[in-house]
C-alpha positions as CSV (number, residue, x, y, z in Angstrom):
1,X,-39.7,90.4,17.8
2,X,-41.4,89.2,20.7
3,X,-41.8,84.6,20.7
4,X,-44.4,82.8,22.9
5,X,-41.9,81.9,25.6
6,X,-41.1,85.7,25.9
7,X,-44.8,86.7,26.1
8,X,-45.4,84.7,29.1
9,X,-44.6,86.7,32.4
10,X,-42.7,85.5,35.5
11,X,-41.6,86.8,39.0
12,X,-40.8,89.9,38.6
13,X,-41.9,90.3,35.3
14,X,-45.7,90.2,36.3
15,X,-47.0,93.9,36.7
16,X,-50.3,94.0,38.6
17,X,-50.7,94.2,42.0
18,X,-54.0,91.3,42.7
19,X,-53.2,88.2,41.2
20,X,-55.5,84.7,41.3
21,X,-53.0,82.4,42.5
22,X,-53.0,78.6,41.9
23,X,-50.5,76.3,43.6
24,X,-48.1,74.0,42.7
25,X,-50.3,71.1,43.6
26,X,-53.0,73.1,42.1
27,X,-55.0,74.1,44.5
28,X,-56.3,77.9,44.4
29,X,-55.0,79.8,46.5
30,X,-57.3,82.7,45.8
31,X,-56.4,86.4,45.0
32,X,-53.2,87.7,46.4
33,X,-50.6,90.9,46.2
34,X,-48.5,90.0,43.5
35,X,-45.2,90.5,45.8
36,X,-46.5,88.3,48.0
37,X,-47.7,85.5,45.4
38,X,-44.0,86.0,44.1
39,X,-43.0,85.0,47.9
40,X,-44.6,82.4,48.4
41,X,-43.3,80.9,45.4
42,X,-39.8,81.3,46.4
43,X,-40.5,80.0,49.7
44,X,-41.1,77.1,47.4
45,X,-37.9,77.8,45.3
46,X,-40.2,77.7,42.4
47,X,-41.2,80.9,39.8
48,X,-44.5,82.7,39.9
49,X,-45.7,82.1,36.2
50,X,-48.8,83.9,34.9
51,X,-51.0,81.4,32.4
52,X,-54.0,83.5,32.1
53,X,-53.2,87.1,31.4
54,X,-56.5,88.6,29.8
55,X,-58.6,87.6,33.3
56,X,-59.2,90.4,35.9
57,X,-57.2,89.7,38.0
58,X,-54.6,87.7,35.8
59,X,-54.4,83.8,37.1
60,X,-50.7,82.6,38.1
61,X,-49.5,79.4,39.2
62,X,-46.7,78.6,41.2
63,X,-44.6,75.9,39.3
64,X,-40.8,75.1,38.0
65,X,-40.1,77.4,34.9
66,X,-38.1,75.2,33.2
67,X,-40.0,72.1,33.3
68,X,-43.5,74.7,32.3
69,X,-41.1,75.4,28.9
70,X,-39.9,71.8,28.1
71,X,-43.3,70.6,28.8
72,X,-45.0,73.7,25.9
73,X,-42.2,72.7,23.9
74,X,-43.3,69.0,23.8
75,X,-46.4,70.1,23.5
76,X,-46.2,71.8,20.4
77,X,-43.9,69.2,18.8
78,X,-46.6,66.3,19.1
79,X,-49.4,68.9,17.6
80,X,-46.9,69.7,14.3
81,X,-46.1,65.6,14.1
82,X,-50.1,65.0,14.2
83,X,-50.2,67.7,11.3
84,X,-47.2,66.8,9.2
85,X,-48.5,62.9,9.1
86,X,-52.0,63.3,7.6
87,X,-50.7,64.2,3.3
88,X,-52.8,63.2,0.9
89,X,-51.7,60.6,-1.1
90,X,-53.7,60.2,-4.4
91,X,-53.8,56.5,-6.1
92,X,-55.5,56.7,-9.9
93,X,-57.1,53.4,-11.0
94,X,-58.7,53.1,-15.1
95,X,-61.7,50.9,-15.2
96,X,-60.1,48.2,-17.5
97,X,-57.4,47.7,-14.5
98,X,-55.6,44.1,-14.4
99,X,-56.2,42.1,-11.4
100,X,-52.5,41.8,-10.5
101,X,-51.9,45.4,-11.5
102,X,-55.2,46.3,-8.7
103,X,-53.2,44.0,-6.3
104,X,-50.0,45.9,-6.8
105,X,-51.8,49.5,-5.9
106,X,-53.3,48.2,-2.5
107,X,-50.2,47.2,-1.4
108,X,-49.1,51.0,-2.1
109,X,-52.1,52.1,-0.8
110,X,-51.9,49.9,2.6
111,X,-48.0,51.3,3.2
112,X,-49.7,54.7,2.8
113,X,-52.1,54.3,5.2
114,X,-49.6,52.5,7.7
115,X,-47.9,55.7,7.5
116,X,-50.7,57.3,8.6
117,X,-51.3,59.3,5.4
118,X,-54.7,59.9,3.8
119,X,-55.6,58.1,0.7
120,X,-57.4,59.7,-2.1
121,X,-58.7,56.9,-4.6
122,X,-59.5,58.3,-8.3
123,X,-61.1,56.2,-11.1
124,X,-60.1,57.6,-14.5
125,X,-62.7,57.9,-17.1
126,X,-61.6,58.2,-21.1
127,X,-64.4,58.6,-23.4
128,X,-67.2,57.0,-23.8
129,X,-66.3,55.0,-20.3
130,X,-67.7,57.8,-18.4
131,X,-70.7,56.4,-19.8
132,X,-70.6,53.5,-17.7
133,X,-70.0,55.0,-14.2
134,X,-71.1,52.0,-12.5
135,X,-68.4,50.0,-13.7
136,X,-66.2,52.6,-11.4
137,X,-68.3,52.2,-8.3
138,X,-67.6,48.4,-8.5
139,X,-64.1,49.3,-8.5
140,X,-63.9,51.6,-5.6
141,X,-66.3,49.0,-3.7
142,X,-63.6,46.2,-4.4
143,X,-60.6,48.4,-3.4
144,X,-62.8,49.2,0.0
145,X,-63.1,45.7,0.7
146,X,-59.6,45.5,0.4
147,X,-58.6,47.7,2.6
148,X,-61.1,47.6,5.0
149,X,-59.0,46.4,7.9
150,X,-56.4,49.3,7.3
151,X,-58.8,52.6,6.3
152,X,-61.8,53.5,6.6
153,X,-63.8,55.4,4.0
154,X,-64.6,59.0,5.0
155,X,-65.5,60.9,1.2
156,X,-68.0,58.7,-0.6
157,X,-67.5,58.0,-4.0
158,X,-68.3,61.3,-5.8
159,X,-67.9,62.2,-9.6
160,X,-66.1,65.1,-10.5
161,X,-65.8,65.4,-14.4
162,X,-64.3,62.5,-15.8
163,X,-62.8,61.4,-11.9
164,X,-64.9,59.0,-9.9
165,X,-63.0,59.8,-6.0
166,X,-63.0,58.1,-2.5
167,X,-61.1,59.1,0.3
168,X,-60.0,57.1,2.7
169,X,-58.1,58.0,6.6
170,X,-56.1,55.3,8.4
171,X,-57.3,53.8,11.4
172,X,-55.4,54.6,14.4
């Protein structure tokens, strides 16, 4: 089984005989042999690394292995921390909610969102109450206000059977 790091060619390892060759500053070089490319590089005591391979001819850089590796690796760690932090985190309210009781679930809410997690707001409905759907917009639109400084709302209130929902994302 072949990983990322081992797909990507170096020196020797680079099998064509034209490469487009950047350098370590970045400049282009333009096309070179790739014995020569492979060279210069070591002139430089850096490795030949090849970041484009499905271009005619491929395009390689001149740069510290190494360092190109720690710095994917970084890389990759910050995307799957950006992914991991945004769960959705789902709060349920019933219309005939206490005022201390509402007070106690934005304080939830507002850790949640510190946390950077999404917040999904649901309004319960139990019989007849679904008659009175207003009554759970009023609620949503308090709990908004409420934590307008840490979300913002990006789902509108929709009804979905007997659930009124809003989402909301942290700000960042």
């Amino acid at each position: 089984m072949t990983t990322k790091a081992d797909a990507i060619r170096i020196n020797e390892g680079i099998a064509v005989p034209l490469v487009r060759l950047i350098g370590a500053a970045g400049e282009h070089l333009g096309e070179k042999p790739a014995a020569e490319a492979i060279a210069l590089a070591r002139a430089a005591g850096l490795d030949l690394v090849e970041i484009v391979a499905n271009s005619t001819p491929p395009v390689c850089k001149i740069l510290d292995f190494g360092k190109y590796k720690y710095n994917q690796k970084k890389k990759d760690r910050k995307t799957r921390s950006h992914a991991d932090r945004t769960d959705l985190k789902e709060m349920r309210l019933r219309t005939k909610i206490e005022t201390h009781d509402f007070e106690v679930k934005m304080t939830r809410i507002r850790r949640f969102l510190t946390k950077g997690h999404r917040v999904k707001l649901s309004v319960i409905f139990r019989g007849r109450e679904i008659t009175h759907v207003e009554i759970g917009h009023r609620l949503l639109d308090r709990a908004r206000a409420a934590l307008a400084k840490e979300g913002k709302v990006i789902q509108e209130p929709i009804l979905d059977g007997k659930f009124l929902g809003l989402m909301i994302d942290p700000i960042r």
